[in-house]
Structures are given as C-alpha cells and as structure tokens.
N, CA, C and O atoms as CSV, one atom per row, in Angstrom:
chain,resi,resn,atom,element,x,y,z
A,1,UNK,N,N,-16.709,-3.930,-23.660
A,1,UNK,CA,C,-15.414,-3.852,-23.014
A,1,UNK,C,C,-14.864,-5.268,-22.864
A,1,UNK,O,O,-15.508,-6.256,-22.510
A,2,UNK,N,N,-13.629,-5.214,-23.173
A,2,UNK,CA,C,-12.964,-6.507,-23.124
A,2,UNK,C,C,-11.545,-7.173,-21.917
A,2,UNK,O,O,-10.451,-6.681,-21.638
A,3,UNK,N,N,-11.950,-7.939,-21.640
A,3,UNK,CA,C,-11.301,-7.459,-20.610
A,3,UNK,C,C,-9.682,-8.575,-20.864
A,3,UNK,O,O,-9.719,-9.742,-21.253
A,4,UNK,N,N,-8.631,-7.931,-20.576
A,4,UNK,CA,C,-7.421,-8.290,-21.116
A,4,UNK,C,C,-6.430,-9.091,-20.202
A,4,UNK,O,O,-6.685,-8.820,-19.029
A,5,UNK,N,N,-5.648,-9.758,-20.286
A,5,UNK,CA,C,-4.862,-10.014,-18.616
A,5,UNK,C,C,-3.740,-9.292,-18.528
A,5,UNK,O,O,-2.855,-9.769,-17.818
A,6,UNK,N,N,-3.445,-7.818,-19.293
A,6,UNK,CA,C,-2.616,-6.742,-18.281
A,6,UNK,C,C,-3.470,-6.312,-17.139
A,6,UNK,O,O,-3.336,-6.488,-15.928
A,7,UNK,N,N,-4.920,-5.343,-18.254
A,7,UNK,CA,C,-5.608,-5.060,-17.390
A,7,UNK,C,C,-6.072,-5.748,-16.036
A,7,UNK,O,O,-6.020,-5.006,-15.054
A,8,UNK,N,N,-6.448,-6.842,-15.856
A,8,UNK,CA,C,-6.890,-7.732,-15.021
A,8,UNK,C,C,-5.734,-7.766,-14.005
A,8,UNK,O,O,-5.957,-7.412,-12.848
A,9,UNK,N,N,-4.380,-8.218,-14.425
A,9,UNK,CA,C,-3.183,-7.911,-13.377
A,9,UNK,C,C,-2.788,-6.943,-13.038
A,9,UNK,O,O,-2.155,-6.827,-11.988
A,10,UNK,N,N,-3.106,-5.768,-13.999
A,10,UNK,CA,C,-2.728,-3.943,-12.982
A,10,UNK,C,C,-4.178,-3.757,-12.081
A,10,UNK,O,O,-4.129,-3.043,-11.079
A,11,UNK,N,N,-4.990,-4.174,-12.321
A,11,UNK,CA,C,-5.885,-4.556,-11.528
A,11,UNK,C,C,-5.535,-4.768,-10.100
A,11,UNK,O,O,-5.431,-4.126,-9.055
A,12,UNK,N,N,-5.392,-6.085,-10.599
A,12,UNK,CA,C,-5.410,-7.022,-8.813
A,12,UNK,C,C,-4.146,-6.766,-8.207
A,12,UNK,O,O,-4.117,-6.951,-6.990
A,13,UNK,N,N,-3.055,-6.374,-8.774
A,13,UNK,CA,C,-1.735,-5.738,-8.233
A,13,UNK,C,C,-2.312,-4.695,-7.401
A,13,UNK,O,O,-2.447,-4.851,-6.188
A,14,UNK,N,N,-2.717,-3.449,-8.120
A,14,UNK,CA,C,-2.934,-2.389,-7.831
A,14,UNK,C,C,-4.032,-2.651,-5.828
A,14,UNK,O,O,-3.724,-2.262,-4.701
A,15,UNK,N,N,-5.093,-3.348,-6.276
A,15,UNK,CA,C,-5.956,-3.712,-5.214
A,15,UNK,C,C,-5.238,-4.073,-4.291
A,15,UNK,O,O,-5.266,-3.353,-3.293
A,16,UNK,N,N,-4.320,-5.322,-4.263
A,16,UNK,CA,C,-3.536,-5.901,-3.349
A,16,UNK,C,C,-3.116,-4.985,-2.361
A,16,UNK,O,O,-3.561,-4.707,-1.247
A,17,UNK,N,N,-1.898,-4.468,-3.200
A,17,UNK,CA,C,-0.910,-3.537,-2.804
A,17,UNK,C,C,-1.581,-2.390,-2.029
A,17,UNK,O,O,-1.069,-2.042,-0.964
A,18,UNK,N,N,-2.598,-1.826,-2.446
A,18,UNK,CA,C,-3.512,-1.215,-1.769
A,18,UNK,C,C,-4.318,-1.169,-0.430
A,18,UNK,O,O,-4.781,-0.366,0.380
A,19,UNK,N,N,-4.193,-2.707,-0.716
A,19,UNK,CA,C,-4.855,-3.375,0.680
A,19,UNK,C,C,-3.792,-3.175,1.503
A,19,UNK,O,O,-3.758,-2.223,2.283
A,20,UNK,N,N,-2.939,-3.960,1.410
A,20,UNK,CA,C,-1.259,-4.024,2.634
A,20,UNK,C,C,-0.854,-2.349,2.793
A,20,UNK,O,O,-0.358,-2.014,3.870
A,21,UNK,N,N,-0.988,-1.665,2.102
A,21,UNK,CA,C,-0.855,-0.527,2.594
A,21,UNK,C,C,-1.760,0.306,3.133
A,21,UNK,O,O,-1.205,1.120,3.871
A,22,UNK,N,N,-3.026,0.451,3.064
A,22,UNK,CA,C,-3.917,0.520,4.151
A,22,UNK,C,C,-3.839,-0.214,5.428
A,22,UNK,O,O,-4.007,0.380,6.493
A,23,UNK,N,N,-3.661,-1.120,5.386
A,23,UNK,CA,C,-3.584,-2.345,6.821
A,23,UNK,C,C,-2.372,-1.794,7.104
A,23,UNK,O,O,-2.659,-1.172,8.127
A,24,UNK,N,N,-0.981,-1.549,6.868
A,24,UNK,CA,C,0.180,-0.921,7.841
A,24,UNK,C,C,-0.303,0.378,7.953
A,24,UNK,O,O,0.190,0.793,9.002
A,25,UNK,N,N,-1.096,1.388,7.389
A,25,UNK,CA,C,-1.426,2.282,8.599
A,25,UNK,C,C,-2.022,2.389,9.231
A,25,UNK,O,O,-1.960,3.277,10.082
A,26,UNK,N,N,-2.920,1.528,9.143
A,26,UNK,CA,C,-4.277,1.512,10.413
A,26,UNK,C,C,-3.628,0.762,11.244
A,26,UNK,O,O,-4.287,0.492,12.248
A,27,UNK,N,N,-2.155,0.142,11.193
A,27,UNK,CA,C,-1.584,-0.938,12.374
A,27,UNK,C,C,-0.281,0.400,13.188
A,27,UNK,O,O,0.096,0.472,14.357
A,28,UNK,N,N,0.071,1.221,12.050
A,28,UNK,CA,C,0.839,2.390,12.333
A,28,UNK,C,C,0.167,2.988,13.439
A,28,UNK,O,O,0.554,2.892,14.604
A,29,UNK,N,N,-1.367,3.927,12.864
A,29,UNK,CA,C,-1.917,4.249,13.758
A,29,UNK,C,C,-1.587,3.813,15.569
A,29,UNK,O,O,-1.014,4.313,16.536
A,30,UNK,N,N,-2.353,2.595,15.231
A,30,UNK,CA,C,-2.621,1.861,16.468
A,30,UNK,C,C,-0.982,1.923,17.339
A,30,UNK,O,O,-0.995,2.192,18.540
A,31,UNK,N,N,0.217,1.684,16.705
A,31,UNK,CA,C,1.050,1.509,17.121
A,31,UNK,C,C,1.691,3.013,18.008
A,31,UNK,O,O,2.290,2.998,19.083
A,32,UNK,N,N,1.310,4.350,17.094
A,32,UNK,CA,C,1.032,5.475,17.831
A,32,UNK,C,C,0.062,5.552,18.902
A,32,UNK,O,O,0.430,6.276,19.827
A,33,UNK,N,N,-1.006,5.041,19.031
A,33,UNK,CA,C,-1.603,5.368,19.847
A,33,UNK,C,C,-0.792,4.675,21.147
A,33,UNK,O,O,-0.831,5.506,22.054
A,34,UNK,N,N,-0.238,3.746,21.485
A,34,UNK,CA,C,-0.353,2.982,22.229
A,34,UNK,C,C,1.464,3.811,22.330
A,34,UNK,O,O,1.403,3.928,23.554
A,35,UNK,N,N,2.398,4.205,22.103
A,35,UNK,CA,C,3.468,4.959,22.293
A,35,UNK,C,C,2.931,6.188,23.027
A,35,UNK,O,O,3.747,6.695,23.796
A,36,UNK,N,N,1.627,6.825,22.950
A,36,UNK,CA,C,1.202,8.317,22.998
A,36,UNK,C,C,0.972,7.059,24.738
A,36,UNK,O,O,1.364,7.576,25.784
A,37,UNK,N,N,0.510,5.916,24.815
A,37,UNK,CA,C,-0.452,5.548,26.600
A,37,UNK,C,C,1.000,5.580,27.152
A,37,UNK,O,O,1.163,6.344,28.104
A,38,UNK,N,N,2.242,4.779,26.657
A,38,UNK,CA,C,2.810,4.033,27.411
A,38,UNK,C,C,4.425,5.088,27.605
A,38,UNK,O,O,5.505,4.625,27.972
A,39,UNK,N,N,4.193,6.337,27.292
A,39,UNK,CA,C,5.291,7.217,26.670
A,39,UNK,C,C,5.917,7.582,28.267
A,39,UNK,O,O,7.122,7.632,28.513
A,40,UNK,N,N,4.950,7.794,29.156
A,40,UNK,CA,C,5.525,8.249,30.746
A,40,UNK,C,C,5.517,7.082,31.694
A,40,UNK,O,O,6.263,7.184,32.668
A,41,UNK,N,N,4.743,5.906,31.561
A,41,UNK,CA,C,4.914,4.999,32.498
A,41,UNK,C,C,6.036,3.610,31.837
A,41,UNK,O,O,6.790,2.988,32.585
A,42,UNK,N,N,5.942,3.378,30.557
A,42,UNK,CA,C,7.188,2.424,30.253
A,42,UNK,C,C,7.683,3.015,28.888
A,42,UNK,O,O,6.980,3.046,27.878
A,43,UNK,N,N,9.098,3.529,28.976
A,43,UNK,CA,C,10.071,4.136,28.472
A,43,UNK,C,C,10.204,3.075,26.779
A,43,UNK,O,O,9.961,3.098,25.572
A,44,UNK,N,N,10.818,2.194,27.981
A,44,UNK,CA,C,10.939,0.962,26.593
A,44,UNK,C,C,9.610,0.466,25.635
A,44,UNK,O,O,9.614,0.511,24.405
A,45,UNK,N,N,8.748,0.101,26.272
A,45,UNK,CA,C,7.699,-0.017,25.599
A,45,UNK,C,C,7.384,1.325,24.827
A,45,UNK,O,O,6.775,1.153,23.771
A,46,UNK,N,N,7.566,2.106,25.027
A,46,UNK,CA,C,6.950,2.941,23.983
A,46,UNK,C,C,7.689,3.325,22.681
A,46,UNK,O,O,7.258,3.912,21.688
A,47,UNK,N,N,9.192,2.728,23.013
A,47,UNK,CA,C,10.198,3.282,22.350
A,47,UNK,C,C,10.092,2.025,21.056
A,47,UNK,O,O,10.036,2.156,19.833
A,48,UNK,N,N,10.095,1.092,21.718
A,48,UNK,CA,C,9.426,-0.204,20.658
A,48,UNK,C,C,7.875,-0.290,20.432
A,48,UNK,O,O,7.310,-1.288,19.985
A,49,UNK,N,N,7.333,0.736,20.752
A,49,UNK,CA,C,5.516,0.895,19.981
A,49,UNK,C,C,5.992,1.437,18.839
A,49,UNK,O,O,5.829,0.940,17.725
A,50,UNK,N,N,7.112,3.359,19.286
A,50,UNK,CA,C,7.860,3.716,17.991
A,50,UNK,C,C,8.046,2.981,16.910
A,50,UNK,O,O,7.568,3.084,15.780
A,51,UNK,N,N,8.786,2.232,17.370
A,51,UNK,CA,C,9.951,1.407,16.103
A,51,UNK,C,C,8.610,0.529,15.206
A,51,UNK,O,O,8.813,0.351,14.005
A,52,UNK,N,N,7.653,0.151,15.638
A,52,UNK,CA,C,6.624,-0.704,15.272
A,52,UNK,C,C,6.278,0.043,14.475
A,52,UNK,O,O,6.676,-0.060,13.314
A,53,UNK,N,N,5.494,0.944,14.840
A,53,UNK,CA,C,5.244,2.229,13.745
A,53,UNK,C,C,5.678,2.795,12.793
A,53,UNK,O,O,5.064,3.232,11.820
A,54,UNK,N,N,6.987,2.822,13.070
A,54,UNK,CA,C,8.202,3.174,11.898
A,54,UNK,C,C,8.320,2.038,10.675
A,54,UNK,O,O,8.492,2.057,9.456
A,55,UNK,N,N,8.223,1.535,11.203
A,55,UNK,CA,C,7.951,0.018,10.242
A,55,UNK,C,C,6.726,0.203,9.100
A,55,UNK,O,O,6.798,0.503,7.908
A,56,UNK,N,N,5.493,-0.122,10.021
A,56,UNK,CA,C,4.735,-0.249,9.532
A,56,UNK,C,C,4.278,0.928,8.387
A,56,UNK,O,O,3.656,0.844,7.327
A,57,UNK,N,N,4.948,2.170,9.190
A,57,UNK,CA,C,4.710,3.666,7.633
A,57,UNK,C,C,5.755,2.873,6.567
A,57,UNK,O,O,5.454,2.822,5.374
A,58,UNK,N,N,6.869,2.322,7.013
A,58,UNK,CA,C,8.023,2.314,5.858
A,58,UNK,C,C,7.038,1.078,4.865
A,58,UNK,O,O,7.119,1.022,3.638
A,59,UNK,N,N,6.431,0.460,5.433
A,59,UNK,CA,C,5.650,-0.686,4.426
A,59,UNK,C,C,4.920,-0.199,4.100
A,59,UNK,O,O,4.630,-0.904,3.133
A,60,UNK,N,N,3.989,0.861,4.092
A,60,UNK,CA,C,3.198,1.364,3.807
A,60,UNK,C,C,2.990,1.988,2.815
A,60,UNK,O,O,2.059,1.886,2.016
A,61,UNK,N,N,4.353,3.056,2.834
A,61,UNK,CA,C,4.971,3.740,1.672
A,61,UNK,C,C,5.563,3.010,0.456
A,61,UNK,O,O,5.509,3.340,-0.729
A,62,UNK,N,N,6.218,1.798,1.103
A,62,UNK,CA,C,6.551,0.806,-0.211
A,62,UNK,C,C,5.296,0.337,-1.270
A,62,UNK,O,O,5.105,0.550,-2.468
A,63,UNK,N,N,4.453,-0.493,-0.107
A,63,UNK,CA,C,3.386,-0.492,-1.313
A,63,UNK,C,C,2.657,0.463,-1.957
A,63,UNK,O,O,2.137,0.281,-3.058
A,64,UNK,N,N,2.559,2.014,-0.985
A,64,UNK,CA,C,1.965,2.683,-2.201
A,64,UNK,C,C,3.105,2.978,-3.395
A,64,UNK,O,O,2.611,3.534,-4.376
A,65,UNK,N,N,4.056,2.798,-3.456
A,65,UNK,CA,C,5.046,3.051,-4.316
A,65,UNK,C,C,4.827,1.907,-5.243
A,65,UNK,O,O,4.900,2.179,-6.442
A,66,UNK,N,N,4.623,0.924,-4.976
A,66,UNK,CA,C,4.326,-0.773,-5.463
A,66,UNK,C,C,3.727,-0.351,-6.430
A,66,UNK,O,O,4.194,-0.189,-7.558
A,67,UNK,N,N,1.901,0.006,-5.819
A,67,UNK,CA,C,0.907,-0.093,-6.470
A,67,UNK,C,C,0.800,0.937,-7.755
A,67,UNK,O,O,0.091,0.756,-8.745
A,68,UNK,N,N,1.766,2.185,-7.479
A,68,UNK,CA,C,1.651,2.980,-8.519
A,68,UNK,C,C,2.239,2.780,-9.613
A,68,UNK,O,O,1.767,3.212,-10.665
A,69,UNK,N,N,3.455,2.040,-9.554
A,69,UNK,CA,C,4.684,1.675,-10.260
A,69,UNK,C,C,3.761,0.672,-10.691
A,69,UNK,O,O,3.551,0.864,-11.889
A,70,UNK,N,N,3.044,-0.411,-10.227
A,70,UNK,CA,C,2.226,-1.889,-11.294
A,70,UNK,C,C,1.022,-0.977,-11.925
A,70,UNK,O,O,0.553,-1.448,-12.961
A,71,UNK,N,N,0.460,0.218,-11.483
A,71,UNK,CA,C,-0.701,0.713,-12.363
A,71,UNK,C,C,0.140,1.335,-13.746
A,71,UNK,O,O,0.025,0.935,-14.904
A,72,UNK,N,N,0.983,2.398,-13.254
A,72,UNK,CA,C,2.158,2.958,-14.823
A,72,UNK,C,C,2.802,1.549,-15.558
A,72,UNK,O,O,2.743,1.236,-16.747
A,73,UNK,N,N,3.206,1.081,-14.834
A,73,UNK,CA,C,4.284,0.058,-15.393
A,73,UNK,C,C,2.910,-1.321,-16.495
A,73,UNK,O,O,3.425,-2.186,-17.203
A,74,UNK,N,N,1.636,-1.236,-16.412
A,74,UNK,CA,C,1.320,-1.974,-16.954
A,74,UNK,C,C,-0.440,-1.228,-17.448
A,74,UNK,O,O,-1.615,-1.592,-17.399
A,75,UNK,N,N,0.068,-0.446,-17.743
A,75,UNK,CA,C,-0.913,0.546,-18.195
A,75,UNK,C,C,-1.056,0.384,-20.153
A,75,UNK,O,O,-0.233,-0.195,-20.862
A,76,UNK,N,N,-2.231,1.028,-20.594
A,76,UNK,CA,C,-2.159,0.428,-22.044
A,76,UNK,C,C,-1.220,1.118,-23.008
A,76,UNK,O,O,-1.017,2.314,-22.795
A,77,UNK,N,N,-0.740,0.662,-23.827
A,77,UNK,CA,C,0.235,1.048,-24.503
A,77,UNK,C,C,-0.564,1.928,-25.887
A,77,UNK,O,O,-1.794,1.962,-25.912
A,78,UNK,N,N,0.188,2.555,-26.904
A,78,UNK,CA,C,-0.421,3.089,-27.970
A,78,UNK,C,C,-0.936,2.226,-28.689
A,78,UNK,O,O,-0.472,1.088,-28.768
A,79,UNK,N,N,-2.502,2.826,-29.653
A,79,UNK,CA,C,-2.540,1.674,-30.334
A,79,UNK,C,C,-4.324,2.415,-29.816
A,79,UNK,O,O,-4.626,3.200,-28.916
A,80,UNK,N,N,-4.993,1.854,-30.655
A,80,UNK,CA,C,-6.737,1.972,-30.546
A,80,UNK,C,C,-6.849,0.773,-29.212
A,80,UNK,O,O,-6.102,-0.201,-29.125
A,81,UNK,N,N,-7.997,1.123,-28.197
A,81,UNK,CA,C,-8.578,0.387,-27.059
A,81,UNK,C,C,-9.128,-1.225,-27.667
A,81,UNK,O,O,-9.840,-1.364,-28.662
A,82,UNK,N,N,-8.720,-2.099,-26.995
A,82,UNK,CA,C,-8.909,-3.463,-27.144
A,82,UNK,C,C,-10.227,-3.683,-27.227
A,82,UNK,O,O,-11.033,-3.248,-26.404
A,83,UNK,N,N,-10.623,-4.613,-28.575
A,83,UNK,CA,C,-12.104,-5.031,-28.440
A,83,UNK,C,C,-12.755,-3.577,-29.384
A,83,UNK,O,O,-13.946,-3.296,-29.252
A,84,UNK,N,N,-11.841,-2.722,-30.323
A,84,UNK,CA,C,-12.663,-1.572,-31.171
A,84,UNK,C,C,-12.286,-2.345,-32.081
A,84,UNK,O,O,-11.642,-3.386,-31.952
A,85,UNK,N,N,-12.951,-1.516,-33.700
A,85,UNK,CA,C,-12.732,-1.782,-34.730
A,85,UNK,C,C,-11.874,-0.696,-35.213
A,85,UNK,O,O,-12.196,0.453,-34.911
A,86,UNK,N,N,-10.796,-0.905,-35.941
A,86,UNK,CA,C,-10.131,0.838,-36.183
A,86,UNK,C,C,-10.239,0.963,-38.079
A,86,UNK,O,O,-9.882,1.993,-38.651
C-alpha cells in the first residue's frame, strides 16, 4: 500500500474535523446540562447556557458536514489503486 498525499489529507481533514465536532458536543452536552441546574433559579443564565449550546450543535453539524464533504470531495478517482501494476 502506498500511501499518497490526497489520501493522507482526506485523512487528517477527515480526523480533524472529527475531532472539533466531537468536542462541540460533549461541550453542547455540558452546556445542557447546566441550562437543565440553572432553568428555575437563574432565568438568564440558563437562557445563555441555551444559546451556548445552540452554538456549539451548529459547529458541530458544520464539521460533520466538513468532514464528509473533505472524505467525498477527495476520495480516489477512476483509474486502477495506486502502487498496482495494471
């Protein structure tokens, strides 16, 4: 196996993007949880835990949109696999 620098960059795109979008929902999460403590004793605070949250899904969703769009968008083209003999 040979390894190519599309492959290598739909790669590490893909990983990246992957990463930042895992990390905004585990920060989403958190940002729900803490709207679910603060929902009856501070109004505002919870209303901006919301908005935090809202955020953090909308980034979330971007990069998984990112990462899928750099895996299609740089995926192998026709043609025999790199590194055969045809």
């Amino acid at each position: 196996m040979t390894l190519s620098l599309r492959g290598t960059l739909r790669t590490a795109l893909v990983l990246v993007m992957g990463f930042i979008a895992g990390s905004r929902l585990v920060s989403a999460w958190r940002w729900l949880q803490f709207y679910r403590e603060l929902r009856g004793m501070d109004p505002s605070g919870a209303d901006a835990s919301l908005t935090f949250a809202e955020g953090d899904l909308a980034i979330a969703v971007l990069s998984f949109a990112g990462a899928w769009l750099a895996w299609w968008h740089f995926r192998p083209r026709g043609g025999p696999p790199p590194g055969t003999v045809s």
